[in-house]
DSSP file (Angstrom, degrees, kcal/mol; ACC not computed):
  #  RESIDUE AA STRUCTURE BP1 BP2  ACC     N-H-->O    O-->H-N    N-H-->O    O-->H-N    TCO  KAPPA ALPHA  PHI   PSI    X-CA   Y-CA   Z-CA
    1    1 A X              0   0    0      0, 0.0     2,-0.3     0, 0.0    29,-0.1   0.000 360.0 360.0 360.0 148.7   -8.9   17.2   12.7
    2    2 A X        -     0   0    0     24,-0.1     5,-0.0    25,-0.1     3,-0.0  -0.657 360.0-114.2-104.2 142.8   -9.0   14.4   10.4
    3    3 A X     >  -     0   0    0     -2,-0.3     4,-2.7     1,-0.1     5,-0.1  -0.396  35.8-110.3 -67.8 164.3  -11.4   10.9   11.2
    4    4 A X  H >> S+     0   0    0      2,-0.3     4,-1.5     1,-0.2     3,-0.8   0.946 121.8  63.4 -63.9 -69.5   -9.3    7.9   11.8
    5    5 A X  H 3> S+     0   0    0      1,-0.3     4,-2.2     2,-0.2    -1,-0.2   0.788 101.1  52.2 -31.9 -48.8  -10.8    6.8    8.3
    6    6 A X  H 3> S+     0   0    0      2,-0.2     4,-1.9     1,-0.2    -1,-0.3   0.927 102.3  57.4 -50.8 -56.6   -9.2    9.7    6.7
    7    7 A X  H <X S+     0   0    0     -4,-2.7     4,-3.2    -3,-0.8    -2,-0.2   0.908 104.3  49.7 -60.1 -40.1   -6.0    8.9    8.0
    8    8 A X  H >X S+     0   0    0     -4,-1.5     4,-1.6     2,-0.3     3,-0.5   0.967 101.7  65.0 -70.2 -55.9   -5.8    5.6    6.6
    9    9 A X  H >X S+     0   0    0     -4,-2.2     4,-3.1     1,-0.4     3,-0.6   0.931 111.3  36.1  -9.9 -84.5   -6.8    7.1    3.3
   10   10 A X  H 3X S+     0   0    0     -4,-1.9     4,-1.8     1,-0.2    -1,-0.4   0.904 104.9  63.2 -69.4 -20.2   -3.7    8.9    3.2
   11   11 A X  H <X S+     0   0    0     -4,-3.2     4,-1.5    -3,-0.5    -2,-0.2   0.864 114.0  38.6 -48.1 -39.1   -1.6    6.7    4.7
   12   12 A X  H << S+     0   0    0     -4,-1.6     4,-0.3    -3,-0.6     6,-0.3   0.790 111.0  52.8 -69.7 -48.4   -2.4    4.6    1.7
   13   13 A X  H ><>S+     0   0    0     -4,-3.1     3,-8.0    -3,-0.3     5,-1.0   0.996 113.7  50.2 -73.7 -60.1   -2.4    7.4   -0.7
   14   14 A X  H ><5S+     0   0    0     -4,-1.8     3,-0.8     1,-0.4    -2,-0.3   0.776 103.5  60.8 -30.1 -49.1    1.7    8.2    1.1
   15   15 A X  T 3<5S+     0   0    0     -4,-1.5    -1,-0.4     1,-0.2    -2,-0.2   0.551 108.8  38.2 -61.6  -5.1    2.4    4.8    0.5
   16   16 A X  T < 5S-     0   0    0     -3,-8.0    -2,-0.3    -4,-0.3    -1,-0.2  -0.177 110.8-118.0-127.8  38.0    1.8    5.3   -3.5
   17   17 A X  T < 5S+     0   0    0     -3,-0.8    -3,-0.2    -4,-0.2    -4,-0.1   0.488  90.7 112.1  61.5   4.6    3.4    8.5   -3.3
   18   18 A X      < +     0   0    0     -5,-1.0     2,-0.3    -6,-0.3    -1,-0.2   0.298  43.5 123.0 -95.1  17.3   -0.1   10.5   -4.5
   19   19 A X        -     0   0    0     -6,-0.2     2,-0.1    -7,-0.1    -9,-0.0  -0.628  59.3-143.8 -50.2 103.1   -0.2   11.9   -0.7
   20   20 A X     >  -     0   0    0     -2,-0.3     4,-1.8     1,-0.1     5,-0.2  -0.524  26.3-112.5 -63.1 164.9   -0.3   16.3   -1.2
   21   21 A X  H  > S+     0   0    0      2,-0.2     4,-2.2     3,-0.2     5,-0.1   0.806 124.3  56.8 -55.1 -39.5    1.8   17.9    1.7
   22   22 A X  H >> S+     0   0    0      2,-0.2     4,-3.3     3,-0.2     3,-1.5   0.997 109.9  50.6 -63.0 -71.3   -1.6   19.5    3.1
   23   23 A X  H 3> S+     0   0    0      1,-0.3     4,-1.9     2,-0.2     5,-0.3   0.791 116.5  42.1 -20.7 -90.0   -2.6   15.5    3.2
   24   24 A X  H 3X S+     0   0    0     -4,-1.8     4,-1.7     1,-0.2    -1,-0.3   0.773 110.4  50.2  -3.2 -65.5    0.5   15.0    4.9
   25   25 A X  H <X S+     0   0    0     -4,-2.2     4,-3.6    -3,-1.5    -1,-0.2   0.990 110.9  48.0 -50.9 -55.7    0.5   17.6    7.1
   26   26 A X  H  X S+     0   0    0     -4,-3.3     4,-3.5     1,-0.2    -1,-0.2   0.994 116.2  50.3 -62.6 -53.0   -3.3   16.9    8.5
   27   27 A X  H >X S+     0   0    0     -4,-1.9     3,-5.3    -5,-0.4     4,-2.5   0.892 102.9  58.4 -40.0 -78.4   -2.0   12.8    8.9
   28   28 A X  H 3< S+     0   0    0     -4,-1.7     4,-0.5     1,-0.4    -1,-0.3   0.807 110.9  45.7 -44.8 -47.9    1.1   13.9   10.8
   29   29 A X  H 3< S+     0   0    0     -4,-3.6    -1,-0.4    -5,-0.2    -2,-0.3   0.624 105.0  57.1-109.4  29.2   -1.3   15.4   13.4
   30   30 A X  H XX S+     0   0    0     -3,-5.3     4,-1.1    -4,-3.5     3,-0.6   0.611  98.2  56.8 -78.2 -19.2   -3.4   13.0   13.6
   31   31 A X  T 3< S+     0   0    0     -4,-2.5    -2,-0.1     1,-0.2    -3,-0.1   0.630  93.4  70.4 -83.5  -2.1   -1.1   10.6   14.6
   32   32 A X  T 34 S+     0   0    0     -4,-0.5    -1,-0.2     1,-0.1     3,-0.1   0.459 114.6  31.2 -66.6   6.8    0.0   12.9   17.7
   33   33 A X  T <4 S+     0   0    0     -3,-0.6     2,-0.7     1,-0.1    -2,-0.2   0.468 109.2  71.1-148.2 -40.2   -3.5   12.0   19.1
   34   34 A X    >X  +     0   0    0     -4,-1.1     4,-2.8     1,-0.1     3,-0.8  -0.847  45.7 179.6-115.0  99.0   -4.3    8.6   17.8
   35   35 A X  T 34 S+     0   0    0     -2,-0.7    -1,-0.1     1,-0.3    -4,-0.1   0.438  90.2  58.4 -66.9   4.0   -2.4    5.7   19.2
   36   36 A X  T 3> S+     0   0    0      2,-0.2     4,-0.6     3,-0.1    -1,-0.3   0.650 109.8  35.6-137.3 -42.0   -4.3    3.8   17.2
   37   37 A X  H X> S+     0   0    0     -3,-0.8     4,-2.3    -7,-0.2     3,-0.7   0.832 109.6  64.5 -91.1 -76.7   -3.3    5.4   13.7
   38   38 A X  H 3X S+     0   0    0     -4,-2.8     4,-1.5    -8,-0.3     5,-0.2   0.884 102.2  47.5 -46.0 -39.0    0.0    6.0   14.7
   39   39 A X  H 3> S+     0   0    0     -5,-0.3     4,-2.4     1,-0.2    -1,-0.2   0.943 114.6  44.1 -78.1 -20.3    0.5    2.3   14.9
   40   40 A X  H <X S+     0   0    0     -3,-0.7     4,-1.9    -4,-0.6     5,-0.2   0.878 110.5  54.8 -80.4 -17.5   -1.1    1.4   11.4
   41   41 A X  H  X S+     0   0    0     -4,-2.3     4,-3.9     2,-0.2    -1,-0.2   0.968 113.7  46.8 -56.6 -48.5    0.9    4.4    9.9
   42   42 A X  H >X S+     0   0    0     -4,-1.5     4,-1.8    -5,-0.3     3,-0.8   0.931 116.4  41.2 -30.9 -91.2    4.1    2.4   11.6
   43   43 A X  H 3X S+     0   0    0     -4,-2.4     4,-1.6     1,-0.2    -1,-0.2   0.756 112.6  54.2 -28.5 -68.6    3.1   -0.8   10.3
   44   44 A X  H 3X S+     0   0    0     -4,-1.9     4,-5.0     1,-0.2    -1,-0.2   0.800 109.2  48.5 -18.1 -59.8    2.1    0.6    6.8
   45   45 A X  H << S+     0   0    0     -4,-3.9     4,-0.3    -3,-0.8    -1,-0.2   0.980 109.9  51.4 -58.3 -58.2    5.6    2.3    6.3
   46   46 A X  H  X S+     0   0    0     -4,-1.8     4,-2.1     2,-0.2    -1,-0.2   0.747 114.1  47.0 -37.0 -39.0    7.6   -0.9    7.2
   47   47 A X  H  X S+     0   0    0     -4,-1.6     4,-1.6    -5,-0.3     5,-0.3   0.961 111.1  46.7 -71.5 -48.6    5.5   -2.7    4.8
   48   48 A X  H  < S+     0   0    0     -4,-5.0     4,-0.4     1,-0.2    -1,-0.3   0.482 116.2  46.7 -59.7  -0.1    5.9   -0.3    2.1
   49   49 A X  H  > S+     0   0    0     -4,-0.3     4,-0.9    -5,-0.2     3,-0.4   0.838 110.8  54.2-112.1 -80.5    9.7   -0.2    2.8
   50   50 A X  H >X S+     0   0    0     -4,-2.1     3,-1.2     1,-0.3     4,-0.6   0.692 109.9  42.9 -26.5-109.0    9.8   -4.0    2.9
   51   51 A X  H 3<>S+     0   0    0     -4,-1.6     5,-0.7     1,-0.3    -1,-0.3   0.624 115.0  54.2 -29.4 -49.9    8.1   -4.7   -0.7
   52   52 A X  H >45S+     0   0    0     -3,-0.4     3,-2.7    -4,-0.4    -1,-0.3   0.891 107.8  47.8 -35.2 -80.0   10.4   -1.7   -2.2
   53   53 A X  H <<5S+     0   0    0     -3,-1.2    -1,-0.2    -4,-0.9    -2,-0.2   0.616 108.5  53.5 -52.3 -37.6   13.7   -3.4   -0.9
   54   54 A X  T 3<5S-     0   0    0     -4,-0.6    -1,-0.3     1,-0.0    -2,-0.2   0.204 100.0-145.0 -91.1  26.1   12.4   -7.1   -2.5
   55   55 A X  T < 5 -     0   0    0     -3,-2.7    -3,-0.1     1,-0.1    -2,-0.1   0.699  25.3-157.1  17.8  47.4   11.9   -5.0   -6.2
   56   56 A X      < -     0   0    0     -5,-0.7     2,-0.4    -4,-0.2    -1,-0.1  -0.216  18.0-168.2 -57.4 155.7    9.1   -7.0   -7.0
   57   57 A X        -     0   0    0     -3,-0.1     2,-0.5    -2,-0.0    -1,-0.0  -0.977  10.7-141.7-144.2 142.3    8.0   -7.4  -10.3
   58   58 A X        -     0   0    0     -2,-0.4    -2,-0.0     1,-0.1     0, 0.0  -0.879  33.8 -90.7-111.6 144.1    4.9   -8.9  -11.9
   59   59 A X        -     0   0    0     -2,-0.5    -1,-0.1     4,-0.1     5,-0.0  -0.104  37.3-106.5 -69.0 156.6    4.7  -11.0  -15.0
   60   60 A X     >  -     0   0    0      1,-0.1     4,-1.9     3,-0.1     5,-0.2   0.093  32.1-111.5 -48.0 147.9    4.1   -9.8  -18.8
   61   61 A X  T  4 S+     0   0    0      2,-0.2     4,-0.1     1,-0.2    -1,-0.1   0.713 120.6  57.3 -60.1 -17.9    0.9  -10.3  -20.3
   62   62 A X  T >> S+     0   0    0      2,-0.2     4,-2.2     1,-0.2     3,-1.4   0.924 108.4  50.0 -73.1 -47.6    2.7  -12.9  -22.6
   63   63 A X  H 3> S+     0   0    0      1,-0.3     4,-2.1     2,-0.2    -2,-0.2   0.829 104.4  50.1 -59.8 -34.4    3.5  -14.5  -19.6
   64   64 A X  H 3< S+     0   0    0     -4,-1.9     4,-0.4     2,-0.2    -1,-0.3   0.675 113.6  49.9 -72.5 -20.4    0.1  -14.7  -17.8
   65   65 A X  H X> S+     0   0    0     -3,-1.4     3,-5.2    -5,-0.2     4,-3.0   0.919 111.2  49.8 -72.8 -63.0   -1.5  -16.3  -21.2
   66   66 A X  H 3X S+     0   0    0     -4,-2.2     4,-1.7     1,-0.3    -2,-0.2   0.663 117.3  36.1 -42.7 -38.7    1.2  -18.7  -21.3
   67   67 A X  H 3X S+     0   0    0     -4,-2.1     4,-1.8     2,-0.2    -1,-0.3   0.553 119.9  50.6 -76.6 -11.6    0.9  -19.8  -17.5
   68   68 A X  H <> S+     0   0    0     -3,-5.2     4,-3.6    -4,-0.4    -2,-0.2   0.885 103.9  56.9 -94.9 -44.0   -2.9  -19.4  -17.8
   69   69 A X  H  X S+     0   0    0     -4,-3.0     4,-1.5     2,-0.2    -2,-0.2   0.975 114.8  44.5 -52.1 -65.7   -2.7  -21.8  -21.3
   70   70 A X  H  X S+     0   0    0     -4,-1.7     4,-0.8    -5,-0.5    -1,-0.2   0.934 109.3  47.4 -52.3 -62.7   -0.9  -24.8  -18.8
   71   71 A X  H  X S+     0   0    0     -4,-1.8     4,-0.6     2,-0.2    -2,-0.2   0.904 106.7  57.0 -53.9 -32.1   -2.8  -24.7  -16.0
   72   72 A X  H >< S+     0   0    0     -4,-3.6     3,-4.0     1,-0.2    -1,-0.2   0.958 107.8  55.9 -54.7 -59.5   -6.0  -24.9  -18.5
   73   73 A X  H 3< S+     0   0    0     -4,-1.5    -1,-0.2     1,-0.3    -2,-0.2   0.807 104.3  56.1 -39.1 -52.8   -4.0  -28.4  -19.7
   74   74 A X  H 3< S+     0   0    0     -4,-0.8     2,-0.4     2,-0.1    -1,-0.3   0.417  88.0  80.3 -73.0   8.2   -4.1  -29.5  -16.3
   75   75 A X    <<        0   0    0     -3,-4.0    -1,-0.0    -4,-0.6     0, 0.0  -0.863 360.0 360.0-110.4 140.4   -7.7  -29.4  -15.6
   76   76 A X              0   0    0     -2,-0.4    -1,-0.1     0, 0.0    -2,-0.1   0.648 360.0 360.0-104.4 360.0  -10.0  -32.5  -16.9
């Protein structure tokens, strides 16, 4: 059986999809056991589902000089 710490570990690694199946496996029964786990796996999933579904996207490197190159203008 896997510590509670472990489980979060994969949970995390399962949300970026670098989870093996043995990983898996050991998670899936620890959360028969752990009420506690089982709700942050819950939580976890939703989230990861959530952020998918609003196809975020982060700006370009041009773009981070350029916003970083304004704010510098706005500071005295």
């Amino acid at each position: 059986m896997i510590s509670c710490d472990e489980a979060a570990i994969i949970c995390n690694k399962t949300q970026y999809r670098e989870a093996s199946l043995a990983e898996k496996l050991k998670l899936r029964l620890h959360i028969l056991w752990c009420n506690s786990c089982y709700s942050y796996v819950k939580k976890n999933t939703k989230l990861t589902s959530l952020c998918r579904k609003a196809a975020l996207e982060g700006l370009t490197e041009a773009e981070k000089k350029a916003l970083k190159d304004r704010m510098a203008g706005f500071q005295g």
